[in-house]
C-alpha positions in Angstrom: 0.0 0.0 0.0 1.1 3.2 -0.9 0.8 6.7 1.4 0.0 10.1 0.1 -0.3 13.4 1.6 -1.7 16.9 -0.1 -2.7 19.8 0.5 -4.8 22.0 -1.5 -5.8 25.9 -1.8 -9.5 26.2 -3.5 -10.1 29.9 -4.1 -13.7 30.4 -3.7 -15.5 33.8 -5.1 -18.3 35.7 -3.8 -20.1 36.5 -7.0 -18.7 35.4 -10.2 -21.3 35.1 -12.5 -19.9 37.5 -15.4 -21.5 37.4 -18.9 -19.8 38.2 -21.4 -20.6 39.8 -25.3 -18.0 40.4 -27.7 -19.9 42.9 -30.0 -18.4 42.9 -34.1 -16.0 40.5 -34.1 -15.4 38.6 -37.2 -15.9 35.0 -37.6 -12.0 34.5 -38.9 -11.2 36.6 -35.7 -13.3 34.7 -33.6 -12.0 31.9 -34.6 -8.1 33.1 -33.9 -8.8 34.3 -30.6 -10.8 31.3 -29.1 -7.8 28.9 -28.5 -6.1 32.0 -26.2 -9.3 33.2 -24.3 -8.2 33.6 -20.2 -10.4 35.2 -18.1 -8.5 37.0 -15.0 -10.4 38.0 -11.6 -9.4 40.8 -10.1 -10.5 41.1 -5.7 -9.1 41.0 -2.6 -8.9 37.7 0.2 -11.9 38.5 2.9 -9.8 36.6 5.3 -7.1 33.9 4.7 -8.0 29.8 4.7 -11.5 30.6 6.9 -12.7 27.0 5.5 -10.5 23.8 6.1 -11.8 20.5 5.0 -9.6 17.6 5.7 -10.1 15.0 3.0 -9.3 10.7 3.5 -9.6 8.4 0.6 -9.2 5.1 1.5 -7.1 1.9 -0.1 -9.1 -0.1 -2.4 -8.4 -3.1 -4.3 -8.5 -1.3 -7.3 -6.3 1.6 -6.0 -4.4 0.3 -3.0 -3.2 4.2 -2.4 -4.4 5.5 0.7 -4.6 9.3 0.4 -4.8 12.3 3.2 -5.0 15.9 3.2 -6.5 19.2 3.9 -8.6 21.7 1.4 -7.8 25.2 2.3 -10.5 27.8 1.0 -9.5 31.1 0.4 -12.4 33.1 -0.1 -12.0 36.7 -2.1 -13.8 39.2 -3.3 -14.4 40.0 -6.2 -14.0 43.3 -7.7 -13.9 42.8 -12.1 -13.6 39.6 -14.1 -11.3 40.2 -17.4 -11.1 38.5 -20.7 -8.4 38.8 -22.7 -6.2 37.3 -25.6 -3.1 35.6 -24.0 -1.2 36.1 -27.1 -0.9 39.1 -27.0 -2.3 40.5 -24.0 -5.3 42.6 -25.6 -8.0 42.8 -23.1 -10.9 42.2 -24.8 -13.6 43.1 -21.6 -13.8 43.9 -18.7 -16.9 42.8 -16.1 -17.2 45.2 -12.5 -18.5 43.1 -10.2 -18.3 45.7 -7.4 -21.7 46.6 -5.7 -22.9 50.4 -6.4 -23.1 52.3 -3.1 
């Protein structure tokens, strides 16, 4: 039996839920750009690792690994939502998340 021990950090969001529209872009330029689509968030942490879930999976016959760890959450808050072409860097919209006051 083998042993193995992780750790993750899960970055959880408050609100992403952007929608995006990419008004007149051409359907050769569409097609260019697809393959380098990122989308970048842009926030601030609330608090560091408020969430820790230890995880345990088990040996099996099938997979005789038995595996422990713990999933830190880092909860932020998110202020805009990005996408851009990696290529070249051209941001291509930008999403504000933040609530009007």
């Amino acid at each position: 039996m083998k042993y193995k021990k992780f750790e993750n950090i899960i970055i959880e969001s408050d609100k992403i839920k952007p929608d995006f529209e990419l008004l007149h872009i051409q359907p050769n330029e569409a097609r260019r750009i697809l393959p380098n689509l990122r989308l970048l968030i842009v926030g601030e942490p609330l608090q560091l690792f408020v969430k820790t879930n230890p995880v345990s999976y088990k040996p099996t016959i099938n997979d005789p690994e038995h595996i422990d760890g713990n999933n830190y959450s880092l909860i932020i808050e998110t202020k805009e939502v990005w996408l851009y072409d990696f290529e070249n860097g051209k941001v291509l919209s930008k999403k504000n998340l933040e609530s009007k006051q």
